[in-house]
C-alpha positions as CSV (number, residue, x, y, z in Angstrom):
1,X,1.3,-3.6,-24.7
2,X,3.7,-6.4,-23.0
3,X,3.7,-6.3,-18.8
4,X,7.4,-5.4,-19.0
5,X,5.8,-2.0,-20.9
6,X,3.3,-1.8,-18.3
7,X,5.7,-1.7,-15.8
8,X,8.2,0.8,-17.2
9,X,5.6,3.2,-17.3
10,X,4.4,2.8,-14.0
11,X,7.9,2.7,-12.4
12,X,7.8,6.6,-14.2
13,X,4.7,7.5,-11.6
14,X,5.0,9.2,-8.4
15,X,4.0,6.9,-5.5
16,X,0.9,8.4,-4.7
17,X,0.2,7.6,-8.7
18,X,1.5,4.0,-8.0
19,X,-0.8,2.7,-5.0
20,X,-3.8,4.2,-7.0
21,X,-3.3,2.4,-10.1
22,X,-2.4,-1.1,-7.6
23,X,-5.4,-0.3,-5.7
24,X,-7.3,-0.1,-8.7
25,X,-6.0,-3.2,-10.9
26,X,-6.6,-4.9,-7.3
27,X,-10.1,-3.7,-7.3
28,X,-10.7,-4.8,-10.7
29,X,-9.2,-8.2,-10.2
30,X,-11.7,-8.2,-7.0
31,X,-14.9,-7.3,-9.3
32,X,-13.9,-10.2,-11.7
33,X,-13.9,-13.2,-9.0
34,X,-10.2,-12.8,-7.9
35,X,-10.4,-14.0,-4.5
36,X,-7.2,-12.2,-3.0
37,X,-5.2,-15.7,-0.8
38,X,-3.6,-13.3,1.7
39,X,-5.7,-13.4,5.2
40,X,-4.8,-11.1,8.0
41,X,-5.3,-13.6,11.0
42,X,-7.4,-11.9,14.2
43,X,-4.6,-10.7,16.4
44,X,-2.7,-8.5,13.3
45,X,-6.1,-7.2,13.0
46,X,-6.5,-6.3,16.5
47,X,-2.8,-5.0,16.4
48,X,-4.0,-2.7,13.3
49,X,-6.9,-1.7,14.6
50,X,-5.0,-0.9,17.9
51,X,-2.1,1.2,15.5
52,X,-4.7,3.0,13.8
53,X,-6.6,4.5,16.5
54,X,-3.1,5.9,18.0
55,X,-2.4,7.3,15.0
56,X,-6.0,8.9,14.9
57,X,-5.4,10.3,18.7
58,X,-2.2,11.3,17.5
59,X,-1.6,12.6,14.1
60,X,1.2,14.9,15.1
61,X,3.6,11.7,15.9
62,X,5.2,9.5,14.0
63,X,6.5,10.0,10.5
64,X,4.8,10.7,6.8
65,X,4.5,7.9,4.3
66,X,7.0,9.9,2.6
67,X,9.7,9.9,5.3
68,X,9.2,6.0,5.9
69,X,9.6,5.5,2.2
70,X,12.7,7.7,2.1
71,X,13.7,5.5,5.3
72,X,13.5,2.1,3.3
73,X,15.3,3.1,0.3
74,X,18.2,4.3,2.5
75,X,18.3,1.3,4.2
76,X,18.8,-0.7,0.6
């Protein structure tokens, strides 16, 4: 099967469908050596860390994964 295929198909999977099969092809690549070149440098860590634990005292506030994706493909 070509990528183009590959691609179709996926583009036909819900989102939640989509990040599961990227966080497994990522995985994979991970198991066979791939050594991923993106590096989060320490202060966007600290700034994530920082974002996650509001979120985590607050889970009532903000919006769904849903509604920022809906967001973004408005703003296209």
């Amino acid at each position: 099967m070509s990528v183009d295929a590959i691609v179709k198909q996926i583009e036909r999977l819900s989102l939640e469908q989509r990040a599961e099969v990227l966080h497994r092809v990522e995985q994979g690549m991970l198991d066979a050596g791939w050594e991923s070149g993106f590096e989060l440098s320490e202060e966007m860590k600290v700034l994530l860390d920082e974002r996650e634990a509001d979120a985590d005292a607050n889970p009532g506030v903000g919006d769904s994964m849903e509604e920022a994706l809906e967001y973004i493909r408005r703003k296209r």
